[in-house]
Structure formats: structure tokens, C-alpha cells
BALOBA-1460 file (C-alpha; in Angstrom, 3 decimals):
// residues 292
<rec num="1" residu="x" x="-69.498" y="-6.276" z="-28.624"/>
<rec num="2" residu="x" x="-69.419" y="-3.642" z="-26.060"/>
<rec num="3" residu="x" x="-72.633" y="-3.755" z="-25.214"/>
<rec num="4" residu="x" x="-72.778" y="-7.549" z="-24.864"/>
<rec num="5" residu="x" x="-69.712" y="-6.946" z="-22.414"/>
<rec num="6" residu="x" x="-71.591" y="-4.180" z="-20.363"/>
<rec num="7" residu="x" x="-74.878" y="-6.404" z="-20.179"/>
<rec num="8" residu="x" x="-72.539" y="-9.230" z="-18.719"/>
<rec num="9" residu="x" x="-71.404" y="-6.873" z="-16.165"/>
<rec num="10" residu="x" x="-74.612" y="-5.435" z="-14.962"/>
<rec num="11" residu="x" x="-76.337" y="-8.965" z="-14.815"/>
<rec num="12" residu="x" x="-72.855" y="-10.041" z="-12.568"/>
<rec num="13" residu="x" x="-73.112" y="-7.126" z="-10.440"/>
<rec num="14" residu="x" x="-77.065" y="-7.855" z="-9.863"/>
<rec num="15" residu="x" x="-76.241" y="-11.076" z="-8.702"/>
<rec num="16" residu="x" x="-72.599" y="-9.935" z="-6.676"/>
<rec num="17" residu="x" x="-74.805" y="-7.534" z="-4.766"/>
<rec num="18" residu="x" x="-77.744" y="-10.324" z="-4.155"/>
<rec num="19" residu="x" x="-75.147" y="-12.562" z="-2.375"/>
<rec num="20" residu="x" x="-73.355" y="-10.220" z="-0.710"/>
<rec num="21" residu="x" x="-76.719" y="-8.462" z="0.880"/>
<rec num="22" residu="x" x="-77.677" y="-12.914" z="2.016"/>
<rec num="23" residu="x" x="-73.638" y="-12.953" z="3.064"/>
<rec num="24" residu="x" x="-73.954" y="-9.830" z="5.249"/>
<rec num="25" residu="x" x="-77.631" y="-10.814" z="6.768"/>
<rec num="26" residu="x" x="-76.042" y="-13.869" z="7.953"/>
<rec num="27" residu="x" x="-73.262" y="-12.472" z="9.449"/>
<rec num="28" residu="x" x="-70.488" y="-14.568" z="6.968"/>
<rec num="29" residu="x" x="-69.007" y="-11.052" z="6.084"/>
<rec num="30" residu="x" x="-67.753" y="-8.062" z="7.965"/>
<rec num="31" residu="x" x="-68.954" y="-5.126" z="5.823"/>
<rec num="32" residu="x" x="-70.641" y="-4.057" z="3.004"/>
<rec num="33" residu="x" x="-68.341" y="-1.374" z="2.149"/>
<rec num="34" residu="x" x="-65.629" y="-3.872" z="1.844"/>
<rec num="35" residu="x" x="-67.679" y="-6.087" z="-0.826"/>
<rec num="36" residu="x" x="-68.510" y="-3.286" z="-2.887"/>
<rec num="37" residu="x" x="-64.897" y="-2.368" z="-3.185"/>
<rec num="38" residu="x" x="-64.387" y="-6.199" z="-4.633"/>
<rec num="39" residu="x" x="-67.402" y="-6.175" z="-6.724"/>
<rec num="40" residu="x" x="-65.734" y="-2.722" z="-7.943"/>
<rec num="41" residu="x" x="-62.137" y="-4.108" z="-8.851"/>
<rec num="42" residu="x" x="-64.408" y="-7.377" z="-10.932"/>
<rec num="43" residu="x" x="-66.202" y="-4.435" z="-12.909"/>
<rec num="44" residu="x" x="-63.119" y="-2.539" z="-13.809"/>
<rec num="45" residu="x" x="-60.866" y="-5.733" z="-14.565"/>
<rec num="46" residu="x" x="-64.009" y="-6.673" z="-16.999"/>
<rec num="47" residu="x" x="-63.909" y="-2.976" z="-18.716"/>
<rec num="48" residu="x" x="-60.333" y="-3.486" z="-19.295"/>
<rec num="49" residu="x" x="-59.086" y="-3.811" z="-22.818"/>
<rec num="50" residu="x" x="-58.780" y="-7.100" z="-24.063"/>
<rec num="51" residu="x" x="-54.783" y="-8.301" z="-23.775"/>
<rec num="52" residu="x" x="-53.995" y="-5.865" z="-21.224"/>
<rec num="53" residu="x" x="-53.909" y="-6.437" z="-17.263"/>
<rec num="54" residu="x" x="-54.907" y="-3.704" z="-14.884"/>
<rec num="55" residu="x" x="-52.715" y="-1.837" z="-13.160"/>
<rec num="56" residu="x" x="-52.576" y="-3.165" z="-9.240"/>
<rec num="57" residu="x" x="-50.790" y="0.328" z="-8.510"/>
<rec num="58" residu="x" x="-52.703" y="3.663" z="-7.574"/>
<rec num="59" residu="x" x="-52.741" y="6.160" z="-10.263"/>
<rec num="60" residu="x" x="-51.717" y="9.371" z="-9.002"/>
<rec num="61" residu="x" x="-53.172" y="11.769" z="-11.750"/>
<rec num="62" residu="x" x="-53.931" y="14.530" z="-9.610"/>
<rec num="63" residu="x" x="-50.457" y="14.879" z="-8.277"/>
<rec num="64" residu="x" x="-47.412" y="14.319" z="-10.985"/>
<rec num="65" residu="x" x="-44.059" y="12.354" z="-9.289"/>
<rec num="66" residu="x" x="-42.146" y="15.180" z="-8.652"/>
<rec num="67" residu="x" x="-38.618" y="15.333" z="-10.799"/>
<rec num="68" residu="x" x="-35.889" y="13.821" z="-9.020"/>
<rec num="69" residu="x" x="-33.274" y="16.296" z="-7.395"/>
<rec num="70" residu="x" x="-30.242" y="16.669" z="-9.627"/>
<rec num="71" residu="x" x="-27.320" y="15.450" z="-7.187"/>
<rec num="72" residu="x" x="-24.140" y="17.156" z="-6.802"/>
<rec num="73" residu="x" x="-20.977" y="16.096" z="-8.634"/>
<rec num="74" residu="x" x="-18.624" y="14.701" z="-5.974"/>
<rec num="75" residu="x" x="-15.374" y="16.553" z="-5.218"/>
<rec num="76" residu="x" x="-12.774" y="15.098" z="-6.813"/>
<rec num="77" residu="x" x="-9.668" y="14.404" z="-4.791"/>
<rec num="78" residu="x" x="-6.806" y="16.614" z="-4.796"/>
<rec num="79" residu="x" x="-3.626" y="15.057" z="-6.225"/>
<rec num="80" residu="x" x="-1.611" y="17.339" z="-3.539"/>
<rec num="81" residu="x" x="-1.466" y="17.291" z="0.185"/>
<rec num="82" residu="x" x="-3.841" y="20.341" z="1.407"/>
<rec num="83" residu="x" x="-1.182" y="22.670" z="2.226"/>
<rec num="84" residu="x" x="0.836" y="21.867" z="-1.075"/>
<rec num="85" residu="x" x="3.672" y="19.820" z="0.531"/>
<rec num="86" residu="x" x="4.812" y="17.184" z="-1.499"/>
<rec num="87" residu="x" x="4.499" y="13.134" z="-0.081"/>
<rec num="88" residu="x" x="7.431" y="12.308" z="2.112"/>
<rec num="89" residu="x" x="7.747" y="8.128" z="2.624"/>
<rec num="90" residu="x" x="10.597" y="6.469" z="4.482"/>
<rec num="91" residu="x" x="8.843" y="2.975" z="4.320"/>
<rec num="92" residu="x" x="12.344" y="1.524" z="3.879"/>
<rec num="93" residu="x" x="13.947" y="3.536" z="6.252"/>
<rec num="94" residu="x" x="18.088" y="3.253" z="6.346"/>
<rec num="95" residu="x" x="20.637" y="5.058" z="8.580"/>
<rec num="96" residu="x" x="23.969" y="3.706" z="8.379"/>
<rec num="97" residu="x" x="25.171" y="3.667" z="12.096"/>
<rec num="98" residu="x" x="28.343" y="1.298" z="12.151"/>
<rec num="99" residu="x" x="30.153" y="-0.072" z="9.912"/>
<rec num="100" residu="x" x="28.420" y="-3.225" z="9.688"/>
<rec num="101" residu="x" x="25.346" y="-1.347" z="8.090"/>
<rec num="102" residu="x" x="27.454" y="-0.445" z="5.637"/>
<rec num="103" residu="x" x="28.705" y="-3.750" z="4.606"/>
<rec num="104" residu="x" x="25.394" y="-5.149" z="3.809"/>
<rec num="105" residu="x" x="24.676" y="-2.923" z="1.733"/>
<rec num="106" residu="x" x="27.266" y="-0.267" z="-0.149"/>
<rec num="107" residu="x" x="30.268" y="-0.721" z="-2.019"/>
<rec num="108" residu="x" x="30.853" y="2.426" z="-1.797"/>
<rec num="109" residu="x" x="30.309" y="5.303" z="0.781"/>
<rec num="110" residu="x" x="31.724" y="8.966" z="0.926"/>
<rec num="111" residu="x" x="30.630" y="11.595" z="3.353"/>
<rec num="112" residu="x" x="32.399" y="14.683" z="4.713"/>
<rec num="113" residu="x" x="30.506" y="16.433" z="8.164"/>
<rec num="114" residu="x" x="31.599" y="19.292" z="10.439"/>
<rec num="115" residu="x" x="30.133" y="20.697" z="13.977"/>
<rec num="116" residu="x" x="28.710" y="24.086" z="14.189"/>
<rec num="117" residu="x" x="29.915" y="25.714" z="17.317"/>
<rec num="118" residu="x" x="28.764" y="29.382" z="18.323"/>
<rec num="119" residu="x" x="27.514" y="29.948" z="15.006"/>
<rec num="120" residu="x" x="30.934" y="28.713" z="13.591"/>
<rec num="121" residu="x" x="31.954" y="25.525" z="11.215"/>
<rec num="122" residu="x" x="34.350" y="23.563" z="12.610"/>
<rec num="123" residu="x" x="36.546" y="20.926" z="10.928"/>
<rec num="124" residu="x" x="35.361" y="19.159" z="7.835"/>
<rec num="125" residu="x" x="35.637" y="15.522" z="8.603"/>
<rec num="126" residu="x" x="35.677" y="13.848" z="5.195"/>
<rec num="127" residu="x" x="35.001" y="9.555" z="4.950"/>
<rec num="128" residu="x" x="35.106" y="6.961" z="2.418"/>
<rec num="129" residu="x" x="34.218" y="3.879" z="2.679"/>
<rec num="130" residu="x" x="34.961" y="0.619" z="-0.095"/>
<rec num="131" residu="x" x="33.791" y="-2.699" z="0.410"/>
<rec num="132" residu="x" x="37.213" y="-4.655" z="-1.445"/>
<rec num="133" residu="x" x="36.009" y="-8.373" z="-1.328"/>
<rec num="134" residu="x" x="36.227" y="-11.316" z="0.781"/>
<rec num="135" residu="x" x="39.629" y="-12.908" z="1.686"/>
<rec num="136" residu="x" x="40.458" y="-16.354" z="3.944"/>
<rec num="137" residu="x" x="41.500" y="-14.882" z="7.592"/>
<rec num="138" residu="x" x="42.975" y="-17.592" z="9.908"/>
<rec num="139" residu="x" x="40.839" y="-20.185" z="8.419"/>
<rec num="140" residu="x" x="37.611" y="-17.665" z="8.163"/>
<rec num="141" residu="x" x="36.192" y="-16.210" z="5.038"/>
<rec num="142" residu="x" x="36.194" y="-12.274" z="5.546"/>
<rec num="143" residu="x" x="34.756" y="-9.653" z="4.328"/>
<rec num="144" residu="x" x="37.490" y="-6.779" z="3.772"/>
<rec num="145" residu="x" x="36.402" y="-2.895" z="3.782"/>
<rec num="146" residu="x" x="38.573" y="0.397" z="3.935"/>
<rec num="147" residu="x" x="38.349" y="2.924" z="5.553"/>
<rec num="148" residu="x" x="39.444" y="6.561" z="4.988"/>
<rec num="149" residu="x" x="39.207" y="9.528" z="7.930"/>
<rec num="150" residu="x" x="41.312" y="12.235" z="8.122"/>
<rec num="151" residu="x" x="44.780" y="11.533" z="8.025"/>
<rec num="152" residu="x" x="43.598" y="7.520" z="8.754"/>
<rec num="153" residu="x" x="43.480" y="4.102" z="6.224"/>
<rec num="154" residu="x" x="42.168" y="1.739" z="8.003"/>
<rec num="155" residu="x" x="41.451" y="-1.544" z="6.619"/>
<rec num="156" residu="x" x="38.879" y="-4.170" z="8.274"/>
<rec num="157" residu="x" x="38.474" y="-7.962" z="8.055"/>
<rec num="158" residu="x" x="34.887" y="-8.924" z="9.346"/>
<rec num="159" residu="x" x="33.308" y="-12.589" z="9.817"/>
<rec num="160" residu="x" x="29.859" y="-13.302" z="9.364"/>
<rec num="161" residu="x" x="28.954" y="-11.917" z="12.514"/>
<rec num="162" residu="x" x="30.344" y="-8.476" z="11.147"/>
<rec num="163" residu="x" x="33.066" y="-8.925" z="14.003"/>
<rec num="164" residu="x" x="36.659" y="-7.290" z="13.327"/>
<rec num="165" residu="x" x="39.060" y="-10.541" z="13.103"/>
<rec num="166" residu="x" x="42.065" y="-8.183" z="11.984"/>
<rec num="167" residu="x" x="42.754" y="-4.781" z="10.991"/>
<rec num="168" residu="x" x="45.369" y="-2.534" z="10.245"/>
<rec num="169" residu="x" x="45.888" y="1.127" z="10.231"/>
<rec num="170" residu="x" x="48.322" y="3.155" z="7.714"/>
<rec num="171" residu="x" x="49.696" y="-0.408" z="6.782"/>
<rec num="172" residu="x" x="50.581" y="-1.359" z="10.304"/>
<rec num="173" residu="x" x="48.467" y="-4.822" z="12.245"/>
<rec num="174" residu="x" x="46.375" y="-3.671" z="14.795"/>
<rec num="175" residu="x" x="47.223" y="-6.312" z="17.717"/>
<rec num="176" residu="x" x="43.883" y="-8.124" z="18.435"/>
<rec num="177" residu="x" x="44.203" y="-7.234" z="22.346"/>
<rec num="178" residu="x" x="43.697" y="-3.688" z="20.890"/>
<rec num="179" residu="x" x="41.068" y="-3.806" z="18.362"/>
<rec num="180" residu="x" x="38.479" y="-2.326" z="20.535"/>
<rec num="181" residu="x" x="40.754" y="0.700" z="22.144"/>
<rec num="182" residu="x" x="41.967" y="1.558" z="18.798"/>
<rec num="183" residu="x" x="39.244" y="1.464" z="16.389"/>
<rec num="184" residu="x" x="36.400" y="2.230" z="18.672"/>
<rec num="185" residu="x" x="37.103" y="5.871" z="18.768"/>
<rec num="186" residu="x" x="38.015" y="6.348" z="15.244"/>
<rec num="187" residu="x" x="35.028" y="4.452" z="14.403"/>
<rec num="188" residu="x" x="32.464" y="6.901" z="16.651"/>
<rec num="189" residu="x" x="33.866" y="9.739" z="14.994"/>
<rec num="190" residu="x" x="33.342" y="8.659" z="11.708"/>
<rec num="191" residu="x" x="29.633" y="7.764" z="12.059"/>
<rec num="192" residu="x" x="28.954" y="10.651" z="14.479"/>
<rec num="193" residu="x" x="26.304" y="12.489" z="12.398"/>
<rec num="194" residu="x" x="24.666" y="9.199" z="11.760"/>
<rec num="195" residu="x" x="24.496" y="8.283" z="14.988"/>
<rec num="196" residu="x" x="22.839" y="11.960" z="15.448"/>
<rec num="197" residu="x" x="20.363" y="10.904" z="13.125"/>
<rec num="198" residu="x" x="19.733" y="7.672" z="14.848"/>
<rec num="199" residu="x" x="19.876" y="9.798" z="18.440"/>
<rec num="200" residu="x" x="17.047" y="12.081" z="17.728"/>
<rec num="201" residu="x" x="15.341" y="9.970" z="15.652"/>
<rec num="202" residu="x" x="14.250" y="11.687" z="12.490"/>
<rec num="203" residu="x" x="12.415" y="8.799" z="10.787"/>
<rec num="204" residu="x" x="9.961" y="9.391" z="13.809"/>
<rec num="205" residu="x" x="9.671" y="13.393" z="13.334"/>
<rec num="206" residu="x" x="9.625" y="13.291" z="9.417"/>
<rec num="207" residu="x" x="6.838" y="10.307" z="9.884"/>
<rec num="208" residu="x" x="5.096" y="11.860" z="12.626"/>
<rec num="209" residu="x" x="5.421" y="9.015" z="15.508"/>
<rec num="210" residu="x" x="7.726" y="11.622" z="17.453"/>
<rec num="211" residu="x" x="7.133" y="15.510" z="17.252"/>
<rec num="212" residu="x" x="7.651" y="16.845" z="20.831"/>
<rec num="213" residu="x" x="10.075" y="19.981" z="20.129"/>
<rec num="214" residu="x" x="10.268" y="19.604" z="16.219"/>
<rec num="215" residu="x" x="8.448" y="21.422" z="13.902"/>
<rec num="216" residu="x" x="9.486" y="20.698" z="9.678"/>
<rec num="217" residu="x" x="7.909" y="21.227" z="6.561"/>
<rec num="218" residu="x" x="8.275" y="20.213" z="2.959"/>
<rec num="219" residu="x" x="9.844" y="22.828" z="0.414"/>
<rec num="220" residu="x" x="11.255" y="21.069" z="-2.257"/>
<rec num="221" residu="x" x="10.901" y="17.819" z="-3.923"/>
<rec num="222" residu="x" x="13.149" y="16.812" z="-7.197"/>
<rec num="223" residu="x" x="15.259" y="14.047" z="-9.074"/>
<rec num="224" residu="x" x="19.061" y="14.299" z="-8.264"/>
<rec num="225" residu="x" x="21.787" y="12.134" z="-8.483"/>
<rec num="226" residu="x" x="24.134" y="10.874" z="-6.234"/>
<rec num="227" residu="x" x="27.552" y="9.433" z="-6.757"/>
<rec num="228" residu="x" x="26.381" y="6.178" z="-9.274"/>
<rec num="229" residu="x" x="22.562" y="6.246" z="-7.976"/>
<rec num="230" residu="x" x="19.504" y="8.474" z="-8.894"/>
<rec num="231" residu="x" x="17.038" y="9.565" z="-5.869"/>
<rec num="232" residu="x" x="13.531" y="11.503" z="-5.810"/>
<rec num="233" residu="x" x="14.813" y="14.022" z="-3.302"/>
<rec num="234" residu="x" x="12.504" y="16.226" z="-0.876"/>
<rec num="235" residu="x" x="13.850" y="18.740" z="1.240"/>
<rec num="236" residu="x" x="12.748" y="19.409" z="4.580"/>
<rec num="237" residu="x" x="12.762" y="23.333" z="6.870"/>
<rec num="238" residu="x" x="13.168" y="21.986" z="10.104"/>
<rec num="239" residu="x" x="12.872" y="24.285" z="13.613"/>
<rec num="240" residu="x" x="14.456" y="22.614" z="16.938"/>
<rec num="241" residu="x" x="13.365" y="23.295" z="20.030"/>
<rec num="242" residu="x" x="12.872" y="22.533" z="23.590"/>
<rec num="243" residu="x" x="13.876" y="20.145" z="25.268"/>
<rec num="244" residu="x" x="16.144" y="19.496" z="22.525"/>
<rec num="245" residu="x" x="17.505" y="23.523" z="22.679"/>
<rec num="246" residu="x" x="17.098" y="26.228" z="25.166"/>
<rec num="247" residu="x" x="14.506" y="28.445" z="25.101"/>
<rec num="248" residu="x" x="14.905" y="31.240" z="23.065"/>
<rec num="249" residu="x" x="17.907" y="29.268" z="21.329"/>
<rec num="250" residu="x" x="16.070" y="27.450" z="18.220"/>
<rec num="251" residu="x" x="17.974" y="25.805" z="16.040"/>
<rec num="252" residu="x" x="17.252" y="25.992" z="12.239"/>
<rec num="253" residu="x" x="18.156" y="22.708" z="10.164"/>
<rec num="254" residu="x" x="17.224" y="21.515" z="6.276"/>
<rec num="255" residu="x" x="17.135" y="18.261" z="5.500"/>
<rec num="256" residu="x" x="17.174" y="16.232" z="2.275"/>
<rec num="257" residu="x" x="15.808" y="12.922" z="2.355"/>
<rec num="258" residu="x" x="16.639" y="10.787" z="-0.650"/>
<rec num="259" residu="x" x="14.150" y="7.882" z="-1.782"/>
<rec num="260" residu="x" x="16.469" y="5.184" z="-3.857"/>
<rec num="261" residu="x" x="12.824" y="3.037" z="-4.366"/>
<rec num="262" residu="x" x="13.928" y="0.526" z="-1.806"/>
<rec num="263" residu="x" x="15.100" y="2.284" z="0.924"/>
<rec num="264" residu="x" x="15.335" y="5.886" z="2.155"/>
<rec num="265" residu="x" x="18.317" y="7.822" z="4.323"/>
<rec num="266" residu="x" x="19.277" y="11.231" z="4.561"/>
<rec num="267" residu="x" x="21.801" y="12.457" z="2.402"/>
<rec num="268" residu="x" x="22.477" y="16.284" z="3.726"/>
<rec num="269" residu="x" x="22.153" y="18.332" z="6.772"/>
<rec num="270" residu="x" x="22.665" y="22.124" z="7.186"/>
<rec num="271" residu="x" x="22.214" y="23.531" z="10.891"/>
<rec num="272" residu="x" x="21.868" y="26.913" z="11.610"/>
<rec num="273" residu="x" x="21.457" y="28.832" z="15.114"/>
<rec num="274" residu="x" x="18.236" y="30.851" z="15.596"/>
<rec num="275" residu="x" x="19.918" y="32.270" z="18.802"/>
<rec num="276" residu="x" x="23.468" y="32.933" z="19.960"/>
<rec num="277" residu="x" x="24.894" y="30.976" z="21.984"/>
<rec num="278" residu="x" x="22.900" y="27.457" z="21.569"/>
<rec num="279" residu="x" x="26.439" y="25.575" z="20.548"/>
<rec num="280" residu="x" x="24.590" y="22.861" z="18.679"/>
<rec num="281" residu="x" x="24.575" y="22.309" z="14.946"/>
<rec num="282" residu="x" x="25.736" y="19.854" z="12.445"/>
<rec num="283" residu="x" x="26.246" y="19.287" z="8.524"/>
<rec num="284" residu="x" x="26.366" y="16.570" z="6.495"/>
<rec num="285" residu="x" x="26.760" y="15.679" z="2.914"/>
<rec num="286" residu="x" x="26.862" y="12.045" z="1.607"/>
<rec num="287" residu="x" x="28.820" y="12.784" z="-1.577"/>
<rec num="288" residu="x" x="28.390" y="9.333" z="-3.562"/>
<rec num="289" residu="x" x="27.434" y="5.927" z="-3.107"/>
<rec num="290" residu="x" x="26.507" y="2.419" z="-5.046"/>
<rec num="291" residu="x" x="25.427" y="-0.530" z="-3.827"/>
<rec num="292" residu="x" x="27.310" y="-3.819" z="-3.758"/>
């Protein structure tokens, strides 16, 4: 059987070459070398085993594929921020500012501050704050909240607007041509370390949108509870500096920032001086809270 096979070869490839010598003379081809190389591809696909096709691809005998290169195992990521510090988000951001912010969203509210003064704590100024229900005020349905500060009970009607439409203080009406003279003050002095906190805008520091003169870092990070709620609690070093103090007059502060889920505040304050003489520092403690 081979033999028959290579007999039917030669006798092709006698008559391949015959036409392709006529084809060339005549000028119907380019190149001899080019018709050999077919007439060589018809002799090998005949000398192929029966059932299997020829391989179209180079064989590359002389030269073995070299092995691939083993690639490196990625780095994995780190589950902690590259200088250790703990994740610090105030996506829900809260500071409560008036009293207003306070009715939309606690029933109840205690915090006690004091000013630092030449290295020295002044008066503890302790607040609480109840939200008591809604009553009927001159034909207006009210929202009533009380007030405690210092030696103060003062009790608050509000419309929808969150506008006073009567008050009293230690039992006695506040006349409505007074509501503003009386309470304003009282009212500023109670929210004064909030309205710090909304003054030099610490959401901006602790989220980085504002850092000229601040400098913080995280040290601690840990569950805690507060009053009625629980709160993921991270505790910030903080250093204060030009403009916001004189040079050479840094003040030292560490905040906590508690993280209720849904929104985020600050919940304590400690100032210290880094030089004599700077008269600026603050505390703060919120001491319990719950939500309406």
C-alpha cells in the first residue's frame, strides 16, 4: 500500500513539474521557487497518515516554547489605613446648633461645657433638654420642649416653622414683645460649644475639605454607650494652630466623634494650652441622649 501511494506521488510530481516548467516558459507564473513550494505542501499532505490533517502551523523542533514566567501573587489589600488609623466617616454629619435641631430629632439632650481660660476651667455650664409633646397654642398645634441651664427652666412652644409662639421661664409667661431679648441670650449660651463646632467647622478638618492650621489624628476607636443609645466611637489628637492661635501658642484638643449608624456628632471635647497665655479652650461632654 505504501508503495502504491509513493508511485502515485512521484508520477504527480513528474507531471506538477512538466506544467509548471510550460507555466513558467510562458510567463503565466512568477517563479519557480514558489511552485515547488506548492508541489511540496501536495507531497507532504499525500504522505500524511490516513484520517489525520496536516498541521498548517510551523513546527518549531529545534527551539522548545519557552515555559511561561510564573507571575507574582498580587498584594492583597490591607484591611487598615497605612499608618494604622482607624476609618473616621461623618456621612450623616449632625451638630445641634439651636434648638430647633434639637426638636427634630432628640427627646432627650444633656450636656454640661466649661471655658478654659489661662490654662484654667471655668464654670461648668450643665443643659438638658426634653421634648414633652405637642399642645394647641392660640389655635396652633405646638411642639413643647424644656429647657434646663443653670439656675433657668425654660419651657418653649414652637409652630411648624420651629418659631417660639410662647414661653415661660421659672413658671412665669415670657411677654411675646420680649421673646427675642429674653431667650436669645440664654439660648447662645446654651449652644455655645456647638456653635464652636459649627464655627470652625470640624466636619471639614476631620473629613479633610478644610485643614489650614489643624493637624489631628486617630488614636482610639471603640463601642460606648451613651445615655439610651450605643455609638462606634473614635477619638481624635487634635493640634490648633495659626491663624486659629498665636504662634507659639498651640492649642491641644481630643475629640470623640460618635457614629449612631445614621448620623454622626461629637460627643466630647477636652482643650488644652500648648503655650501660656493663648486664653482659648473649651470642653464638652454630651452626657445622654435618645431620639424621639
Amino acid at each position: 500500500m505504501r508503495f502504491k501511494r509513493c508511485l502515485s506521488i512521484a508520477v504527480l510530481s513528474i507531471l506538477l513539474i512538466g506544467a509548471l516548467v510550460l507555466a513558467t516558459g510562458c510567463g503565466l507564473l512568477p517563479s519557480m521557487r514558489e511552485l515547488f513550494g506548492m508541489a511540496s505542501d501536495m507531497v507532504e499532505e499525500e504522505l500524511a497518515p490516513e484520517g489525520e490533517e496536516r498541521s498548517t502551523e510551523a513546527d518549531d523542533t529545534d527551539d522548545p516554547a519557552p515555559e511561561p514566567a510564573e507571575s507574582e501573587p498580587a498584594d492583597e489589600p490591607d484591611d487598615e489605613d497605612p499608618a494604622g488609623e482607624p476609618e473616621l466617616s461623618v456621612d450623616g454629619w449632625y451638630n445641634p446648633n439651636s434648638i430647633s435641631d434639637l426638636v427634630d430629632t432628640f427627646e432627650r439632650f444633656d450636656w454640661v461645657w466649661a471655658n478654659i481660660s489661662e490654662g484654667e476651667e471655668g464654670e461648668s455650664n450643665r443643659v438638658s433638654y426634653r421634648f414633652e409633646g405637642t399642645e394647641t397654642v392660640d389655635g396652633v398645634d405646638a411642639e413643647k420642649v424644656a429647657l434646663s441651664f443653670k439656675d433657668d427652666e425654660i419651657v418653649l412652644w414652637l409652630d411648624g416653622d420651629r418659631s417660639v409662639v410662647r414661653a415661660q421661664v421659672n413658671d412665669d409667661p415670657v411677654p411675646s414683645m420680649a421673646l427675642d431679648s429674653i431667650l436669645e441670650p440664654v439660648l447662645d449660651a446654651a449652644f455655645a460649644p456647638f456653635a464652636a463646632v459649627e464655627d470652625i467647622n470640624i466636619q471639614g478638618l476631620i473629613t479633610g475639605t478644610q485643614d489650614y492650621g489643624w493637624n489631628w489624628q486617630v488614636v482610639d476607636k471603640s463601642p460606648e454607650s451613651i445615655g439610651e443609645m450605643r455609638a462606634e466611637v473614635t477619638t481624635l489628637e487634635v493640634e490648633i494652630g495659626p491663624p486659629y492661635a498665636d504662634e507659639g501658642k498651640e492649642v491641644r484638643a481630643r475629640w470623640a466623634i460618635a457614629d449612631f449608624g445614621d448620623l454622626q456628632m461629637l460627643v466630647e471635647w477636652e482643650s488644652e494650652e500648648g503655650g501660656a497665655g493663648s486664653g482659648y479652650g473649651i470642653t464638652l461632654e454630651v452626657e445622654a441622649l435618645a431620639l424621639r
